[in-house]
PDB file of N, CA, C and O in Angstrom:
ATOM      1  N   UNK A   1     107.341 129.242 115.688  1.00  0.00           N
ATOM      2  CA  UNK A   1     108.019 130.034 114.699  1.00  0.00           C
ATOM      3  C   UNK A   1     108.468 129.092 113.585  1.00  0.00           C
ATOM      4  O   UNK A   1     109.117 128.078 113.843  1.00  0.00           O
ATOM      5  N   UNK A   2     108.070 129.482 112.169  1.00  0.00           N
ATOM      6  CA  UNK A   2     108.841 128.845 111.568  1.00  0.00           C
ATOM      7  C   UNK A   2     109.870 129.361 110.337  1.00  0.00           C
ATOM      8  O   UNK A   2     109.602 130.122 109.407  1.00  0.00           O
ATOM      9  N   UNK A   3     110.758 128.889 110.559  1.00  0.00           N
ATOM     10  CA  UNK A   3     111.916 129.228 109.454  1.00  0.00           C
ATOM     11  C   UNK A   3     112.493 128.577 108.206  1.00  0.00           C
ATOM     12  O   UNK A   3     112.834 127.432 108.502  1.00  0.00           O
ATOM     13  N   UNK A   4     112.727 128.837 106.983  1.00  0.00           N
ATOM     14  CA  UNK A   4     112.252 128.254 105.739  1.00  0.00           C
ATOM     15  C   UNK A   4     114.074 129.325 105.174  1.00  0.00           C
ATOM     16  O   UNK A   4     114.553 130.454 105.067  1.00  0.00           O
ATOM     17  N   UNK A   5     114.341 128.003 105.017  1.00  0.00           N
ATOM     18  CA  UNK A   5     115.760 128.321 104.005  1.00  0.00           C
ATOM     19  C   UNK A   5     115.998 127.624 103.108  1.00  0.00           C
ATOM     20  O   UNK A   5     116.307 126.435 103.184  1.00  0.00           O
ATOM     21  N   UNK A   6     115.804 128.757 101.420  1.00  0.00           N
ATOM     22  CA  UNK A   6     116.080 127.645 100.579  1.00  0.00           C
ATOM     23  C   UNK A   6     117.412 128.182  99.849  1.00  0.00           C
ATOM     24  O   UNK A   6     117.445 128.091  98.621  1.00  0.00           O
ATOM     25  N   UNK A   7     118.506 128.734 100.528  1.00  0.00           N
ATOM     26  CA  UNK A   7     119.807 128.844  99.926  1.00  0.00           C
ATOM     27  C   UNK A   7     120.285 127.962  99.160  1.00  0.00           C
ATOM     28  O   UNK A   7     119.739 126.860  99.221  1.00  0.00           O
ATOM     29  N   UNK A   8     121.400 128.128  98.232  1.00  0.00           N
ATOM     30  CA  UNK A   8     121.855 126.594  97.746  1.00  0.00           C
ATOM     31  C   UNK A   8     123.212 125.794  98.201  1.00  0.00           C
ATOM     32  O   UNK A   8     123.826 124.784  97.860  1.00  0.00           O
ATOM     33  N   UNK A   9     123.338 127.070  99.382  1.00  0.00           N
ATOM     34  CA  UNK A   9     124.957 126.422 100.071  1.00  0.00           C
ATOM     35  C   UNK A   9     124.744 126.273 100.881  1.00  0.00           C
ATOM     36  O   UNK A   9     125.402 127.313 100.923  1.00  0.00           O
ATOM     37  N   UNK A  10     124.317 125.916 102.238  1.00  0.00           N
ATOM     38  CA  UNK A  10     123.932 125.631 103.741  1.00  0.00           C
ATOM     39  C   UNK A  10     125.220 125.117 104.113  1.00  0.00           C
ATOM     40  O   UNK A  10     125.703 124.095 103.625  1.00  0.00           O
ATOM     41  N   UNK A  11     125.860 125.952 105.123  1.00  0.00           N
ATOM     42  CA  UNK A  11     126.893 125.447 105.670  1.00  0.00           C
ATOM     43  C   UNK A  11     126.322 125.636 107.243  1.00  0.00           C
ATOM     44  O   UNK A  11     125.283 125.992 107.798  1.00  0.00           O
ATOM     45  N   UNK A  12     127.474 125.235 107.552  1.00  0.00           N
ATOM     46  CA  UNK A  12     127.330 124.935 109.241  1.00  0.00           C
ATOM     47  C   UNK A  12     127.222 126.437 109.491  1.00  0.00           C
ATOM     48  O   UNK A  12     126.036 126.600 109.777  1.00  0.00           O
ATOM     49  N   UNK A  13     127.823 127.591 109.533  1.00  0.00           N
ATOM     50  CA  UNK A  13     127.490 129.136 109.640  1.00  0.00           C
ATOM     51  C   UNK A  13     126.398 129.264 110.004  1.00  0.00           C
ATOM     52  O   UNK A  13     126.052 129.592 111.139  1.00  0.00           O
ATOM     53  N   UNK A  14     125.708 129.022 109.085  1.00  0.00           N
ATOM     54  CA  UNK A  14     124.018 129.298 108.399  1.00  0.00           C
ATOM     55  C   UNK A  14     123.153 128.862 109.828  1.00  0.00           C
ATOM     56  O   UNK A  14     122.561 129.542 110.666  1.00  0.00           O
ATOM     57  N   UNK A  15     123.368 127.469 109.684  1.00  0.00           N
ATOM     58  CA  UNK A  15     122.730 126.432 110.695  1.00  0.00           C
ATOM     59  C   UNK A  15     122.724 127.111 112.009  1.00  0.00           C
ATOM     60  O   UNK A  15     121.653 127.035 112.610  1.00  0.00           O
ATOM     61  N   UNK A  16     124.075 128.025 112.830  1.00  0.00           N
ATOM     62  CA  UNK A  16     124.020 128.526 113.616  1.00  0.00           C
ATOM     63  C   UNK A  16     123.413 129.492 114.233  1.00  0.00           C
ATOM     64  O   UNK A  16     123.151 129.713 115.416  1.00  0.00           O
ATOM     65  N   UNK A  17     123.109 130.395 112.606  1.00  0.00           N
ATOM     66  CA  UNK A  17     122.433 131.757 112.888  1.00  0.00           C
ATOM     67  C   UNK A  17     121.338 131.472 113.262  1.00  0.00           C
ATOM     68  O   UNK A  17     120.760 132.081 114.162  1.00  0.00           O
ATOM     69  N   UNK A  18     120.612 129.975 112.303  1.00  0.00           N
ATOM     70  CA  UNK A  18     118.735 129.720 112.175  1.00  0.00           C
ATOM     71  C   UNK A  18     119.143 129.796 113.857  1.00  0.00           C
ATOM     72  O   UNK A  18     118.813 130.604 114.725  1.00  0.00           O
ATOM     73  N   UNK A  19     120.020 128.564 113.897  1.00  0.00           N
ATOM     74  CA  UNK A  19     119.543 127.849 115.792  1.00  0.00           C
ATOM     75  C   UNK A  19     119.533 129.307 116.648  1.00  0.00           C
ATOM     76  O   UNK A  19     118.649 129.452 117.492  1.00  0.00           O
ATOM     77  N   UNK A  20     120.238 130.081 116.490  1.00  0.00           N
ATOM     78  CA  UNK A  20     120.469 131.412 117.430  1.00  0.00           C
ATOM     79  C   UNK A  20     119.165 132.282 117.397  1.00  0.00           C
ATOM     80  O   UNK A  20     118.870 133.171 118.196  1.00  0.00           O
ATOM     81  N   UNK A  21     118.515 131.894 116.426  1.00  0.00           N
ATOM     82  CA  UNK A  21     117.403 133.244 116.308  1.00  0.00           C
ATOM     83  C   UNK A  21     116.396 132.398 117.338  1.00  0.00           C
ATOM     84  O   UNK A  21     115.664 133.184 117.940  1.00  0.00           O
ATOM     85  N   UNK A  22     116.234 131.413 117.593  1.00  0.00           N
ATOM     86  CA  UNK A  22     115.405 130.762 118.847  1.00  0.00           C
ATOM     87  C   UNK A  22     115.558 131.373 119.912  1.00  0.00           C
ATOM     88  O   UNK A  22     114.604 132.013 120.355  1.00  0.00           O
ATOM     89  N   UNK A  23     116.875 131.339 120.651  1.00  0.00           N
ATOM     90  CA  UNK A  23     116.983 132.009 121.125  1.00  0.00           C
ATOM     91  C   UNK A  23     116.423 133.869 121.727  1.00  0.00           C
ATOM     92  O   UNK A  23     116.054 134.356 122.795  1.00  0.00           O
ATOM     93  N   UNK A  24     116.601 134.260 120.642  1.00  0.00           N
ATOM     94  CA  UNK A  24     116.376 135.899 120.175  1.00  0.00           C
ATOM     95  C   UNK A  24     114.940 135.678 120.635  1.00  0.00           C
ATOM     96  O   UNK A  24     114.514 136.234 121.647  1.00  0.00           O
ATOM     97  N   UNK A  25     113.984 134.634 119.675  1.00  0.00           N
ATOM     98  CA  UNK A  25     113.020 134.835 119.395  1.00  0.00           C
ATOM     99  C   UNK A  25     111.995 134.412 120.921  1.00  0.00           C
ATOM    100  O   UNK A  25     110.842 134.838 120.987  1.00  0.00           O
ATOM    101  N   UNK A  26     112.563 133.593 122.004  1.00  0.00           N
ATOM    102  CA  UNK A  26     112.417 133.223 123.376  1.00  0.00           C
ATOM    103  C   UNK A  26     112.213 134.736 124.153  1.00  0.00           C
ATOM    104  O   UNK A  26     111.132 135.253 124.437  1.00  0.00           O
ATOM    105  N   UNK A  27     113.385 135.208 124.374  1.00  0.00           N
ATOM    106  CA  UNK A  27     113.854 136.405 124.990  1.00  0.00           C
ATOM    107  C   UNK A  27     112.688 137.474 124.502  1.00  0.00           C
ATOM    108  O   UNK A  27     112.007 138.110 125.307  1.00  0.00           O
ATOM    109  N   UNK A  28     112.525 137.605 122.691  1.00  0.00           N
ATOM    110  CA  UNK A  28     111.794 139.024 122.484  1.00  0.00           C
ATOM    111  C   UNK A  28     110.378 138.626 122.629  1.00  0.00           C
ATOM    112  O   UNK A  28     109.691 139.493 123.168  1.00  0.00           O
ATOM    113  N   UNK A  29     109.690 137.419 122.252  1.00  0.00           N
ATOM    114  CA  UNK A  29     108.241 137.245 122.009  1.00  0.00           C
ATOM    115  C   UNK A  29     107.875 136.055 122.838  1.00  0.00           C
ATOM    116  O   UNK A  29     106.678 135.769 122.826  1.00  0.00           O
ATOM    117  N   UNK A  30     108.788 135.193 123.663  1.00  0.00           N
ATOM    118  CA  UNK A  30     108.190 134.095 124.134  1.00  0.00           C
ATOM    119  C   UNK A  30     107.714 133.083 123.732  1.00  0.00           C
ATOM    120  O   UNK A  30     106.894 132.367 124.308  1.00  0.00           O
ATOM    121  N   UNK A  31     108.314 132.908 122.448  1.00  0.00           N
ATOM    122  CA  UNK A  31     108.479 131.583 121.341  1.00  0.00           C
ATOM    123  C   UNK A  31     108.978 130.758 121.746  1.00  0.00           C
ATOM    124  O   UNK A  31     110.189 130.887 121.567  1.00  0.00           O
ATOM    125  N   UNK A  32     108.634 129.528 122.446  1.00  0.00           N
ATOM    126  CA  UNK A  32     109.513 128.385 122.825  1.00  0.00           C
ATOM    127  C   UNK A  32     109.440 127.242 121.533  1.00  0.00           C
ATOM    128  O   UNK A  32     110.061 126.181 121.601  1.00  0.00           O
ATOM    129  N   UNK A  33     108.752 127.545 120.575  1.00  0.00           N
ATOM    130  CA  UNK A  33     108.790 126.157 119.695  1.00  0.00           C
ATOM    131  C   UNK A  33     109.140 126.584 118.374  1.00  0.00           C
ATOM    132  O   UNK A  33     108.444 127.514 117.966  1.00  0.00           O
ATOM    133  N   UNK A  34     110.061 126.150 117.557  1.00  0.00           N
ATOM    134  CA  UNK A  34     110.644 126.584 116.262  1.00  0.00           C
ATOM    135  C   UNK A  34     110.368 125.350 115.325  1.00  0.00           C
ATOM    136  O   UNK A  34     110.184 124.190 115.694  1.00  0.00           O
ATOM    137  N   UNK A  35     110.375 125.816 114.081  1.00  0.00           N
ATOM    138  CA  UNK A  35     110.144 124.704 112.816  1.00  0.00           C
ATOM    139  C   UNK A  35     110.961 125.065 111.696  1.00  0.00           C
ATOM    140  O   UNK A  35     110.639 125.882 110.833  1.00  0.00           O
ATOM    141  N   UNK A  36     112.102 124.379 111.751  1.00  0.00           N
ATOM    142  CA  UNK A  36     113.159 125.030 110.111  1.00  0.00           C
ATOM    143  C   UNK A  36     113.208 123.784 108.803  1.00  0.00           C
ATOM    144  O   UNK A  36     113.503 122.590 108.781  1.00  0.00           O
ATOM    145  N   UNK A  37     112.809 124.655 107.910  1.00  0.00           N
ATOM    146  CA  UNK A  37     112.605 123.659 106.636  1.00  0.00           C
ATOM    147  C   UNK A  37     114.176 124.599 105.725  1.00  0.00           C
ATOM    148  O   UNK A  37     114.663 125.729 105.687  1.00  0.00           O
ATOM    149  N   UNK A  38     114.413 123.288 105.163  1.00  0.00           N
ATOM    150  CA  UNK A  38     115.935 123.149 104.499  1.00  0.00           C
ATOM    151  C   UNK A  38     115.314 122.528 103.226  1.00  0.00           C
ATOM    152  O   UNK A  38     114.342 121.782 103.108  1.00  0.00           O
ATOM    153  N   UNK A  39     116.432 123.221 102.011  1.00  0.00           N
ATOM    154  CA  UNK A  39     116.059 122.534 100.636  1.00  0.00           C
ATOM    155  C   UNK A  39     117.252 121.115 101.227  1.00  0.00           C
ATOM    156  O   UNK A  39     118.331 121.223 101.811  1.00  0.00           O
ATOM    157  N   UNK A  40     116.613 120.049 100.845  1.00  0.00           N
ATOM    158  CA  UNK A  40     117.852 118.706 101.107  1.00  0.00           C
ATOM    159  C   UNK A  40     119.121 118.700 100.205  1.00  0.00           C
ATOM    160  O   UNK A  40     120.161 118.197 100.629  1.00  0.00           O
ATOM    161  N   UNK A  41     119.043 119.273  98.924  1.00  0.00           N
ATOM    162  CA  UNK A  41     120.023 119.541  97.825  1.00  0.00           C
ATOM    163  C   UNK A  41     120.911 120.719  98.103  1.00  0.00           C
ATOM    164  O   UNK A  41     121.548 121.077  97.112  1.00  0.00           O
ATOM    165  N   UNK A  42     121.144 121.504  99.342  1.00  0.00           N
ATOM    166  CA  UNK A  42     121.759 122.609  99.942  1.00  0.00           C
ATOM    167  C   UNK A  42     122.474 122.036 100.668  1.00  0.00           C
ATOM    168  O   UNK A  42     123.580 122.219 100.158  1.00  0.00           O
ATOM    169  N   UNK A  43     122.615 121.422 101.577  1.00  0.00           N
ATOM    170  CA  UNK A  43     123.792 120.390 102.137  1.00  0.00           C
ATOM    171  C   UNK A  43     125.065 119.852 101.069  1.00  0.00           C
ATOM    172  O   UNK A  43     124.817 119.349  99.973  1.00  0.00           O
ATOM    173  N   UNK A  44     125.963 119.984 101.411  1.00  0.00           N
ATOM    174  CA  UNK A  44     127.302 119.276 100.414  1.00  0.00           C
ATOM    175  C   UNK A  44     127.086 118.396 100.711  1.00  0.00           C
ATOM    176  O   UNK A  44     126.695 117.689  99.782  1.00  0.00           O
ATOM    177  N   UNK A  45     127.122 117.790 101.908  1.00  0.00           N
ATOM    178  CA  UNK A  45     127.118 116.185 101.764  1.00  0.00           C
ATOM    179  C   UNK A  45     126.290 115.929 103.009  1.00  0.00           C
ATOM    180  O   UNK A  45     125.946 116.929 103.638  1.00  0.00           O
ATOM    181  N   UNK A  46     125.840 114.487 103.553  1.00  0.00           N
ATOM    182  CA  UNK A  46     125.406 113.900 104.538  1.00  0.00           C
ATOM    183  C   UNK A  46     126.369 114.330 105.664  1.00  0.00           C
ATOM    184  O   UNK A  46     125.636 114.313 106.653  1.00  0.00           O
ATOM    185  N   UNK A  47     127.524 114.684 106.049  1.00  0.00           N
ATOM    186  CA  UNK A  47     128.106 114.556 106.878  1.00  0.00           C
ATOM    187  C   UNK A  47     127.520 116.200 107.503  1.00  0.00           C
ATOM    188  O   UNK A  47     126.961 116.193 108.600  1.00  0.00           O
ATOM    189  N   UNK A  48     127.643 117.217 106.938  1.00  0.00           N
ATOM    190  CA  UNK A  48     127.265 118.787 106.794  1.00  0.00           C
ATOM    191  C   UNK A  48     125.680 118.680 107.312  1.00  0.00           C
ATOM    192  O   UNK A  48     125.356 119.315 108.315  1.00  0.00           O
ATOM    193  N   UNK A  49     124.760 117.910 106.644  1.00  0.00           N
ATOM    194  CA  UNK A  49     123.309 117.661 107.260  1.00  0.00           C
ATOM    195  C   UNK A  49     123.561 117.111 108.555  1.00  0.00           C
ATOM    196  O   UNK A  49     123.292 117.780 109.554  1.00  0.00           O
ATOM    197  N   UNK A  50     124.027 116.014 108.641  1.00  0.00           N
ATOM    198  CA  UNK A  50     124.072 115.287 109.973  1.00  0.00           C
ATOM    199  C   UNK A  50     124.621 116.515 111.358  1.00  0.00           C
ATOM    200  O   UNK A  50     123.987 116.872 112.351  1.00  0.00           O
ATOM    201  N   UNK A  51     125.818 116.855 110.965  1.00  0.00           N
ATOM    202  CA  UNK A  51     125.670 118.245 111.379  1.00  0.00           C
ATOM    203  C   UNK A  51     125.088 119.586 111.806  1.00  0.00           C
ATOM    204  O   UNK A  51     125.429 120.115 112.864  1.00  0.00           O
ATOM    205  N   UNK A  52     124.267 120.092 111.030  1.00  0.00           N
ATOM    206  CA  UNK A  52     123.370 120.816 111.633  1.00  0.00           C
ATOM    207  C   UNK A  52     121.988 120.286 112.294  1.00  0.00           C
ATOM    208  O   UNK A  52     121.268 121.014 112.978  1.00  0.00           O
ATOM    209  N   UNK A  53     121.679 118.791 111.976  1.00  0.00           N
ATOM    210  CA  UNK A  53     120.720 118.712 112.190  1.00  0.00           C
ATOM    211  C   UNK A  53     121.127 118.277 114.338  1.00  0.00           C
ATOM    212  O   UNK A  53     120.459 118.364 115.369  1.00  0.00           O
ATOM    213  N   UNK A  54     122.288 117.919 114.062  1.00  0.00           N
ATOM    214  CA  UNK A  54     122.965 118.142 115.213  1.00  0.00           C
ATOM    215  C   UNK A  54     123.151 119.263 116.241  1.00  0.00           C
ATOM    216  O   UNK A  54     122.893 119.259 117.445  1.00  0.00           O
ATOM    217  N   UNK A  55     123.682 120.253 115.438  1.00  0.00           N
ATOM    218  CA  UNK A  55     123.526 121.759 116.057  1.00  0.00           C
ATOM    219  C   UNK A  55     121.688 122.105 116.667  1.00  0.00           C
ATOM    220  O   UNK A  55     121.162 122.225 117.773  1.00  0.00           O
ATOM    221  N   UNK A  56     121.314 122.147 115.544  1.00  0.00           N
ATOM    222  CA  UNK A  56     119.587 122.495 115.670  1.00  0.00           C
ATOM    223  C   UNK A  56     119.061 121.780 117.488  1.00  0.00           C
ATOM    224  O   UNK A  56     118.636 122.448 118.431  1.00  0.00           O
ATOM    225  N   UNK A  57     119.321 120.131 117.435  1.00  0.00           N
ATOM    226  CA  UNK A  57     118.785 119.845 118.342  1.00  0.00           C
ATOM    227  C   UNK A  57     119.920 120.293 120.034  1.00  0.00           C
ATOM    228  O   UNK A  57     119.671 119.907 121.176  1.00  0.00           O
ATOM    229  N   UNK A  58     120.935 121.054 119.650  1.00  0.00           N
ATOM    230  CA  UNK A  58     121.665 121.376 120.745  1.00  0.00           C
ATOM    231  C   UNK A  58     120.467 122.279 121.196  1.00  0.00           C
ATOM    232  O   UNK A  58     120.154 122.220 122.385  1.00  0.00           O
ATOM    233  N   UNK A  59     119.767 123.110 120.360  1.00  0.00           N
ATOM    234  CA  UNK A  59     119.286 124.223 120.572  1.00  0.00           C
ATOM    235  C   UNK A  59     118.063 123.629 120.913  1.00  0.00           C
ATOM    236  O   UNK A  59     117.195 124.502 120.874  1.00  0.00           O
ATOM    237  N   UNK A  60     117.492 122.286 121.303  1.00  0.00           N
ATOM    238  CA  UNK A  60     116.433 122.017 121.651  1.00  0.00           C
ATOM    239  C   UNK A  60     115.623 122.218 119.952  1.00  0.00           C
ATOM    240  O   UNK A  60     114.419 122.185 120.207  1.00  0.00           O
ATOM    241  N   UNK A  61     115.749 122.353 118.815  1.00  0.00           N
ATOM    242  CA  UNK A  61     114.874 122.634 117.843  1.00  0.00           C
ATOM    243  C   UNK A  61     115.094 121.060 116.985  1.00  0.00           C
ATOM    244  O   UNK A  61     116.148 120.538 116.622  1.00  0.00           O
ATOM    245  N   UNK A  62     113.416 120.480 116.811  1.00  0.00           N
ATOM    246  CA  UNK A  62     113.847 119.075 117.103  1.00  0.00           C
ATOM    247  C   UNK A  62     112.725 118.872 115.979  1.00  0.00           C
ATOM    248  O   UNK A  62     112.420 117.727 115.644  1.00  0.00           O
ATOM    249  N   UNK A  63     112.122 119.971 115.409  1.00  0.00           N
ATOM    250  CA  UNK A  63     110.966 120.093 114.099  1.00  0.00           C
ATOM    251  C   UNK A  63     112.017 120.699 112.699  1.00  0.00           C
ATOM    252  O   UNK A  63     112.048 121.876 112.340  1.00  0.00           O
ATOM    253  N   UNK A  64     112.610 119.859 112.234  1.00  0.00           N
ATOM    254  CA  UNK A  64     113.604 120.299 111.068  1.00  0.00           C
ATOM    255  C   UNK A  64     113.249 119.575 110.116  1.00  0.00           C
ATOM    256  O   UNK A  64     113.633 118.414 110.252  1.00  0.00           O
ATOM    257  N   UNK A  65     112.399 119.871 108.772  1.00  0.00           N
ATOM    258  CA  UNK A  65     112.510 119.237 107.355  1.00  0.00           C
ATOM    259  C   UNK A  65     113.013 119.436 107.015  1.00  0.00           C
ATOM    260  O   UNK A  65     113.603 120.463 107.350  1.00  0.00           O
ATOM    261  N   UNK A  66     113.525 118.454 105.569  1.00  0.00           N
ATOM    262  CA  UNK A  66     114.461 118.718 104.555  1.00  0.00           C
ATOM    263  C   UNK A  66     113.627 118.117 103.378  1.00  0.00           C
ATOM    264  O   UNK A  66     113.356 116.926 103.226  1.00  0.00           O
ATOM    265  N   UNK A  67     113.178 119.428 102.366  1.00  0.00           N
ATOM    266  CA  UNK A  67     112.648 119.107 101.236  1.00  0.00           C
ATOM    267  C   UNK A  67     113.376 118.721  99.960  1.00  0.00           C
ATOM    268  O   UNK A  67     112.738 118.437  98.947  1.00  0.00           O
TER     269      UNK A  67
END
């Protein structure tokens, strides 16, 4: 599955919903592998990236660009 967010505010919120729809997407279709692309200029700062990119791999989702 892949997921493509090019908002211009990415907060930690956001990050939660992408990681949660893995989930969803396990349970309804049997998707075990996810791919989320991020604009890199949507993060406030390094600390907020470091962060979700944190969250993401809680969720096992370990294919995350940042364009």
């Amino acid at each position: 599955m892949l997921v493509v967010c090019l908002d211009d505010n990415i907060d930690i919120d956001t990050v939660e919903k992408i990681a949660q729809l893995k989930k969803q997407f396990v349970e309804d279709y049997g998707l075990d592998s996810m791919r989320v692309v991020f604009k890199d200029s949507s993060f406030k700062d390094a600390v907020v990236k470091t962060n979700a990119l944190y969250i993401l791999k809680q969720f096992e989702i370990d294919e995350v660009v940042s364009i």
